[in-house]
C-alpha positions as semicolon CSV with decimal commas, in nm:
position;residue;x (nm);y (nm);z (nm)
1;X;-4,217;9,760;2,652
2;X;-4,457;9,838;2,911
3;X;-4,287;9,962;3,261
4;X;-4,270;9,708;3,568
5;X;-4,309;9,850;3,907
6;X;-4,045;9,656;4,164
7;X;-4,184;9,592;4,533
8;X;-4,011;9,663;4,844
9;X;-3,838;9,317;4,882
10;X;-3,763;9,328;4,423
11;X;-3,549;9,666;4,503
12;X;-3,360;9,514;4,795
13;X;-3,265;9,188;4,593
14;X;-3,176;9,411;4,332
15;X;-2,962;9,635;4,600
16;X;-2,799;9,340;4,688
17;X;-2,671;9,193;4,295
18;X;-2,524;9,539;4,274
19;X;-2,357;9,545;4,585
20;X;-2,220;9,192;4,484
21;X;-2,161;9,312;4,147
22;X;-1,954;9,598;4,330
23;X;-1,781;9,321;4,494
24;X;-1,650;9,145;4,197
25;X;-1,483;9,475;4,043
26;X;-1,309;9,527;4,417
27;X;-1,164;9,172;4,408
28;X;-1,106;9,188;4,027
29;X;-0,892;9,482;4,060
30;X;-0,539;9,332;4,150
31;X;-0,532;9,123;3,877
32;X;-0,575;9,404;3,644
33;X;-0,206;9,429;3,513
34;X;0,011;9,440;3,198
35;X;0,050;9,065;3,061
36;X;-0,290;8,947;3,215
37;X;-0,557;8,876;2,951
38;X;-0,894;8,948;2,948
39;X;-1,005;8,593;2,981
40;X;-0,804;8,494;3,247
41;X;-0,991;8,782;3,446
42;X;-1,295;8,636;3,333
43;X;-1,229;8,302;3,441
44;X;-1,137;8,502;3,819
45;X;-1,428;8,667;3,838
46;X;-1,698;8,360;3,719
47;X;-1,522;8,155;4,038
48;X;-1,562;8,436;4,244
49;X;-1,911;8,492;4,138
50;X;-2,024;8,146;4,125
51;X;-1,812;7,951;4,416
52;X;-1,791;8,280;4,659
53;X;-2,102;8,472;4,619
54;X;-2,316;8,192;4,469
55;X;-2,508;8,419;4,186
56;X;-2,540;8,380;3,823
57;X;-2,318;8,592;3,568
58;X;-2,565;8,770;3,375
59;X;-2,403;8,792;3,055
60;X;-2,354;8,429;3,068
61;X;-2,536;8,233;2,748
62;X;-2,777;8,590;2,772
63;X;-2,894;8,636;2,399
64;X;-3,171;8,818;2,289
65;X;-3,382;8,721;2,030
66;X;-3,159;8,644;1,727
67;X;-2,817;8,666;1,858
68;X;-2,585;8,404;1,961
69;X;-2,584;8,349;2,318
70;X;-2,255;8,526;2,501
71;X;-1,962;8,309;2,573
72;X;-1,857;8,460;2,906
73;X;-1,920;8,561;3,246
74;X;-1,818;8,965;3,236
75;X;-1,768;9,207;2,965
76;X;-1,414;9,367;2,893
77;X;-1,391;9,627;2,693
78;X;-0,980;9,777;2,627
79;X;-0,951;10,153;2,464
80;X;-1,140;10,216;2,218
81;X;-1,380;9,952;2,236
82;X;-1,682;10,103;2,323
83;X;-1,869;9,848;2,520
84;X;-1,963;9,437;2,543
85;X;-1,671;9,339;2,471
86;X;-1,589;8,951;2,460
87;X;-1,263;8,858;2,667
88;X;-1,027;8,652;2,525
89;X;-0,677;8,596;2,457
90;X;-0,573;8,973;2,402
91;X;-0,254;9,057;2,712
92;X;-0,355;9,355;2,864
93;X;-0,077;9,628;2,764
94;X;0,057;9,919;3,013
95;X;-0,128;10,192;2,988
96;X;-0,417;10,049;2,822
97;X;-0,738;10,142;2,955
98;X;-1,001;9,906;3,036
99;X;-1,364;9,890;3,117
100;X;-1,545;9,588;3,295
101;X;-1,899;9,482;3,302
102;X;-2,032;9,326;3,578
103;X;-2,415;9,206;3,645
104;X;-2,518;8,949;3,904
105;X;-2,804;8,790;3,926
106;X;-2,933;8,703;4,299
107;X;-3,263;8,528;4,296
108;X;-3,348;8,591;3,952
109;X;-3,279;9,016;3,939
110;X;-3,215;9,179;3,799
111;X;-3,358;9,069;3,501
């Protein structure tokens, strides 16, 4: 894959998804407790990013070629898991430790 050189106004758009991607874990945060499952904070953050900050969830329906598309908006990954992980129905335990992915995408970057 050949190496794309961003211009000035390509870096700051992609400044800004992180920033907003930043965002998202900040307001995520509280809801981060025992008994909360990682789809419900999945559902919390695609509102936030779609009705508050008006981006698209890049892991949203991203597949590359010859995968299924994924199902949902961030990635949660609990212990062991090492990344990608697909939230779903699993109630976060105490102590458990847990990793989310976040990528926005603000006038189509990153990509």
């Amino acid at each position: 894959m050949a190496i794309s050189i961003k211009s000035e106004e390509e870096i700051k758009l992609m400044r800004d998804s992180g920033r907003l991607a930043s965002e998202v874990l900040d307001f995520i945060t509280p809801y981060v407790n025992p008994g909360t499952t990682t789809e419900e904070l999945d559902r919390l953050c695609h509102e936030y990013m779609v009705d508050v900050q008006k981006v698209i969830p890049a892991p949203l329906n991203y597949a590359p070629p010859g995968y299924k598309p994924f199902p949902k908006s961030i990635c949660t990954s609990i212990n062991h898991q090492i990344c990608h992980g697909i939230p779903g129905p699993k109630k976060l335990k105490d102590g458990d430790i847990l990793n989310i992915d976040v990528t926005v995408i603000k006038k189509g970057l990153p990509r």
